[in-house]
ROKOL-812324 format. One record per atom (N, C-alpha, C, O): x, y, z negated; residue in three letters. Coordinates in steps of 0.02 Angstrom, whole numbers, padded with zeros to 5 digits, always signed. Layout:
# ROKOL-812324
XYZALA ...
# end
This chain:
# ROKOL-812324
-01650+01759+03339UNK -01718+01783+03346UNK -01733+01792+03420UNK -01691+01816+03458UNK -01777+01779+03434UNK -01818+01801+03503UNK -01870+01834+03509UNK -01915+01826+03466UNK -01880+01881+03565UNK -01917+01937+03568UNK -01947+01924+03632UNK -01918+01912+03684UNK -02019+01928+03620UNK -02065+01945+03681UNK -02112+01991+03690UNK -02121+02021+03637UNK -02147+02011+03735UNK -02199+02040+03736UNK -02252+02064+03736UNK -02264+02073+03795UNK -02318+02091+03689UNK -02370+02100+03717UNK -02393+02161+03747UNK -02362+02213+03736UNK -02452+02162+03789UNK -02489+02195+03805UNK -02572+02192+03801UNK -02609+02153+03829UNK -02587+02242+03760UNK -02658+02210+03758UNK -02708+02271+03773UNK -02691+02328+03758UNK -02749+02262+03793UNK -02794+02341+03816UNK -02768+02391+03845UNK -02793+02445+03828UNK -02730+02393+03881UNK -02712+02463+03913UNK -02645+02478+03844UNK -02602+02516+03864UNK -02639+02461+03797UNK -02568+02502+03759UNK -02527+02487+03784UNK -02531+02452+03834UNK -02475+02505+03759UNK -02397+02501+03801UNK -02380+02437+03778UNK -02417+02405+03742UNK -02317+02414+03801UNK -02265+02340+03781UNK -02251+02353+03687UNK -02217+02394+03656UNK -02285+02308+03669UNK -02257+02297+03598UNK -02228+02249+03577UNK -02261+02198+03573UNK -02166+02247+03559UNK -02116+02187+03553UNK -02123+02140+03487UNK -02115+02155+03428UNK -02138+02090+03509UNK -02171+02046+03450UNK -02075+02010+03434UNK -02036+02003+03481UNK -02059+01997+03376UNK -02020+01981+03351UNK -02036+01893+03297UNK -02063+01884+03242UNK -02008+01854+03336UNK -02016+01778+03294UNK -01967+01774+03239UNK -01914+01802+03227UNK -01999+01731+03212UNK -01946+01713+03146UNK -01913+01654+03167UNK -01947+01608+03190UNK -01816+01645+03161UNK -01791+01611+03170UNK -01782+01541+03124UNK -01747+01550+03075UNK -01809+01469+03131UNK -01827+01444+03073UNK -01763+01407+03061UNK -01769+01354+03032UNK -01684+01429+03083UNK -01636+01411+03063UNK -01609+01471+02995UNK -01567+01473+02949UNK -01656+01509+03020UNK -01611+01578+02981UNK -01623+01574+02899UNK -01677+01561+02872UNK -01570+01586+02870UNK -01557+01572+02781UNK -01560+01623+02757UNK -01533+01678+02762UNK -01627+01578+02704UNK -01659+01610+02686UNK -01648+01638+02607UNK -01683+01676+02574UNK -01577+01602+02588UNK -01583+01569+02518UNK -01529+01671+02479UNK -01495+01676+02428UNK -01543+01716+02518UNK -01512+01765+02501UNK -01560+01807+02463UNK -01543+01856+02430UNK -01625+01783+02470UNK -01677+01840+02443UNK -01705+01770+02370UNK -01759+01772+02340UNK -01651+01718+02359UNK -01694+01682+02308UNK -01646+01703+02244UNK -01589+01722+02257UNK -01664+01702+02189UNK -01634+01745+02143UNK -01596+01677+02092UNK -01623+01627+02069UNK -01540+01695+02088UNK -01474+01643+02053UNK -01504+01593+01988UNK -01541+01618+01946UNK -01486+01527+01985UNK -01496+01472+01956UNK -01507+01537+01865UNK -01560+01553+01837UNK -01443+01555+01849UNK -01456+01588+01789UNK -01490+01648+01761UNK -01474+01679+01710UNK -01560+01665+01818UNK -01579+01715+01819UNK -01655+01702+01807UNK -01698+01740+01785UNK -01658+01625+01833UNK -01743+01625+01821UNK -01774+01630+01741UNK -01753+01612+01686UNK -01822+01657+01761UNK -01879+01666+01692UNK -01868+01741+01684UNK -01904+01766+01641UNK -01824+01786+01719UNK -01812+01841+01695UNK -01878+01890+01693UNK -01889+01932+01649UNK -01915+01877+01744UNK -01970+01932+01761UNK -02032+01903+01714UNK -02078+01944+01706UNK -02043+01832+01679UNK -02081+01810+01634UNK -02059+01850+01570UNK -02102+01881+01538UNK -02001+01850+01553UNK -01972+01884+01483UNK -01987+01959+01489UNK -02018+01994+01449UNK -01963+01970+01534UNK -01965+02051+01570UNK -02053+02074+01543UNK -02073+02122+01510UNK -02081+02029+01567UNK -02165+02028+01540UNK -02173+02034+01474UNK -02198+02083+01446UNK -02142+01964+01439UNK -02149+01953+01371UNK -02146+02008+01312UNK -02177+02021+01260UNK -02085+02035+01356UNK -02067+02101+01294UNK -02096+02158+01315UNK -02088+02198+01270UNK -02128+02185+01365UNK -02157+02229+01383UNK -02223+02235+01343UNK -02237+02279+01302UNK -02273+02169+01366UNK -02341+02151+01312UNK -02335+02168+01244UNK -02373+02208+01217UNK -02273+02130+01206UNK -02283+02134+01161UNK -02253+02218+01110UNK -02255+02237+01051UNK -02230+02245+01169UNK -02208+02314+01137UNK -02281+02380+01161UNK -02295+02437+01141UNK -02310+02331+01215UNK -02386+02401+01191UNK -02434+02364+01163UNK -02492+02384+01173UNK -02424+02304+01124UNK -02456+02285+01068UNK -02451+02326+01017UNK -02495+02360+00991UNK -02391+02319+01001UNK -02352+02354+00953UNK -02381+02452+00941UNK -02404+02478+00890UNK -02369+02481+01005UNK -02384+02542+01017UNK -02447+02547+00991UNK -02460+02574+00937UNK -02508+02507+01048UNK -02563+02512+01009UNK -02609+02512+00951UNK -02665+02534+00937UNK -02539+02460+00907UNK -02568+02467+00852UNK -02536+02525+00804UNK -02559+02545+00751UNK -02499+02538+00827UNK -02469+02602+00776UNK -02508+02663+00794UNK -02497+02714+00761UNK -02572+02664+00863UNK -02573+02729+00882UNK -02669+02711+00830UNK -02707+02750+00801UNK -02673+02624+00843UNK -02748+02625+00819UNK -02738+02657+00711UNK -02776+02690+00676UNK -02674+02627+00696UNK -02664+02625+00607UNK -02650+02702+00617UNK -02688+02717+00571UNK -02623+02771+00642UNK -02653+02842+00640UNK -02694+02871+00661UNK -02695+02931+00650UNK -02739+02841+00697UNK -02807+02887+00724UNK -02847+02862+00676UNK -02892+02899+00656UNK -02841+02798+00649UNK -02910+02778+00589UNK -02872+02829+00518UNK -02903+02845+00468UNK -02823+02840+00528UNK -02809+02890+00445UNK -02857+02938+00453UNK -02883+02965+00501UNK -02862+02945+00378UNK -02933+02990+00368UNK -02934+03055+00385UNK -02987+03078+00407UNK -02874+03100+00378UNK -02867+03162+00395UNK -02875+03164+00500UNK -02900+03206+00537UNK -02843+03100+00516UNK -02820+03111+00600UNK -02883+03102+00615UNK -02902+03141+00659UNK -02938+03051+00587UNK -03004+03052+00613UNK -03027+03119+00607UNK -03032+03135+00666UNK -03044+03168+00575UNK -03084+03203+00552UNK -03057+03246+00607UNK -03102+03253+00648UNK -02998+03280+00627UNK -02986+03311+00664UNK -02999+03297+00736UNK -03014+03341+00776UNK -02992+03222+00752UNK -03011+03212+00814UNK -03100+03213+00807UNK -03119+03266+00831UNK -03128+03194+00796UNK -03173+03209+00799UNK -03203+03278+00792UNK -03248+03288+00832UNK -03191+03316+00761UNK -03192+03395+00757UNK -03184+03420+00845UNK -03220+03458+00878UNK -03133+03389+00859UNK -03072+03411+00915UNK -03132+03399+00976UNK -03150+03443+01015UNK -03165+03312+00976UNK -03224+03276+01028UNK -03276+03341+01017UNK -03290+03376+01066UNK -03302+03355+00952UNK -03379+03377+00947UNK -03387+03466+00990UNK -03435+03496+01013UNK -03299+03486+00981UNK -03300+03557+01020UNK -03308+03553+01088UNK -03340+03593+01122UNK -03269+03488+01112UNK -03261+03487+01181UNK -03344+03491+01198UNK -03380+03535+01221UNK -03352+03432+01177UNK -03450+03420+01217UNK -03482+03473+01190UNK -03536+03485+01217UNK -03459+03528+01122UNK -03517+03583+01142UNK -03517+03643+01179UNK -03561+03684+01191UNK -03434+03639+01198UNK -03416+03687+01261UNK -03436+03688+01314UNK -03450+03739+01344UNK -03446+03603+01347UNK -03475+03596+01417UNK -03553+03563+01394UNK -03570+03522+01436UNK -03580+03568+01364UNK -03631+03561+01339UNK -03669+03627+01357UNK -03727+03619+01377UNK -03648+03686+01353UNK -03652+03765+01393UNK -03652+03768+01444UNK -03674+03820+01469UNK -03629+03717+01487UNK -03634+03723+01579UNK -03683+03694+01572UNK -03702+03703+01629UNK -03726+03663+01548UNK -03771+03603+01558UNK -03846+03655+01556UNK -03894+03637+01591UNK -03851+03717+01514UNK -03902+03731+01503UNK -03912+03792+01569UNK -03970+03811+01579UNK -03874+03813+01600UNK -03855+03864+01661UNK -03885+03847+01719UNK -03876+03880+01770UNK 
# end
Protein backbone atom coordinates (compact mmCIF):
# COMPACT_ATOMS: atom_id res chain seq x y z
CA UNK A 1 0.00 0.00 0.00
CA UNK A 2 1.01 3.56 -0.47
CA UNK A 3 0.27 6.56 1.40
CA UNK A 4 0.03 10.17 0.50
CA UNK A 5 -1.17 13.28 1.39
CA UNK A 6 -3.85 15.76 1.46
CA UNK A 7 -4.36 19.10 2.40
CA UNK A 8 -7.28 20.95 1.67
CA UNK A 9 -8.59 24.33 3.24
CA UNK A 10 -6.50 25.12 5.95
CA UNK A 11 -7.10 21.29 7.79
CA UNK A 12 -4.27 19.45 8.79
CA UNK A 13 -2.34 16.46 6.59
CA UNK A 14 -4.84 13.70 6.03
CA UNK A 15 -3.35 10.52 4.90
CA UNK A 16 -5.13 9.17 2.00
CA UNK A 17 -4.45 5.38 1.85
CA UNK A 18 -4.58 3.46 -1.91
CA UNK A 19 -5.68 0.18 -2.53
CA UNK A 20 -3.01 -2.24 -3.51
CA UNK A 21 -4.36 -3.94 -6.78
CA UNK A 22 -1.95 -6.92 -6.18
CA UNK A 23 -3.42 -7.43 -2.78
CA UNK A 24 -5.71 -10.87 -2.31
CA UNK A 25 -8.57 -10.46 -2.13
CA UNK A 26 -9.98 -13.99 -2.23
CA UNK A 27 -9.99 -14.12 1.95
CA UNK A 28 -13.21 -12.15 2.41
CA UNK A 29 -14.92 -14.57 -0.54
CA UNK A 30 -16.84 -17.24 1.22
CA UNK A 31 -15.80 -21.22 0.42
CA UNK A 32 -16.97 -23.14 -2.85
CA UNK A 33 -19.35 -25.26 -0.21
CA UNK A 34 -20.90 -22.45 1.39
CA UNK A 35 -22.67 -20.60 -1.35
CA UNK A 36 -26.48 -20.19 -1.29
CA UNK A 37 -26.17 -20.12 2.45
CA UNK A 38 -27.50 -16.53 3.10
CA UNK A 39 -30.42 -17.33 0.23
CA UNK A 40 -31.53 -20.43 2.50
CA UNK A 41 -30.71 -18.48 5.61
CA UNK A 42 -33.64 -16.20 3.95
CA UNK A 43 -35.71 -19.07 2.82
CA UNK A 44 -36.31 -20.40 6.24
CA UNK A 45 -36.56 -17.27 8.00
CA UNK A 46 -39.72 -16.06 5.44
CA UNK A 47 -41.19 -18.96 5.66
CA UNK A 48 -41.19 -19.33 9.56
CA UNK A 49 -42.94 -15.65 10.02
CA UNK A 50 -45.30 -16.92 7.53
CA UNK A 51 -45.92 -19.52 9.63
CA UNK A 52 -45.99 -17.20 12.91
CA UNK A 53 -48.31 -14.95 11.23
CA UNK A 54 -50.57 -17.21 10.52
CA UNK A 55 -50.90 -18.86 13.80
CA UNK A 56 -51.07 -15.30 15.41
CA UNK A 57 -53.91 -14.25 12.42
CA UNK A 58 -56.01 -18.22 13.19
CA UNK A 59 -56.11 -16.76 17.33
CA UNK A 60 -56.96 -13.24 17.12
CA UNK A 61 -59.94 -14.18 14.56
CA UNK A 62 -61.18 -16.87 17.49
CA UNK A 63 -64.24 -15.61 18.69
CA UNK A 64 -63.57 -15.24 22.35
CA UNK A 65 -59.73 -13.46 21.42
CA UNK A 66 -61.69 -11.04 19.13
CA UNK A 67 -64.14 -9.91 21.57
CA UNK A 68 -61.55 -9.20 24.09
CA UNK A 69 -59.31 -7.41 21.89
CA UNK A 70 -61.60 -5.37 20.82
CA UNK A 71 -63.08 -4.62 24.28
CA UNK A 72 -59.24 -4.15 25.15
CA UNK A 73 -59.04 -1.26 21.49
CA UNK A 74 -62.57 0.38 22.53
CA UNK A 75 -61.05 1.24 26.35
CA UNK A 76 -57.93 2.43 25.08
CA UNK A 77 -59.58 5.18 22.59
CA UNK A 78 -62.09 6.02 25.33
CA UNK A 79 -59.37 6.75 27.79
CA UNK A 80 -57.48 9.14 25.52
CA UNK A 81 -60.54 10.10 23.97
CA UNK A 82 -60.67 12.23 27.64
CA UNK A 83 -57.51 14.19 26.74
CA UNK A 84 -59.18 15.19 23.61
CA UNK A 85 -62.11 17.00 25.28
CA UNK A 86 -59.58 19.14 27.92
Amino acid sequence: MTENSIATMGDPVVPVVEADPAADDTALAPAPDERGMVSAEWAVGIIAAVAIAGVLLAIITNGQVEQVLLKFILMVIHSFSGFLNK
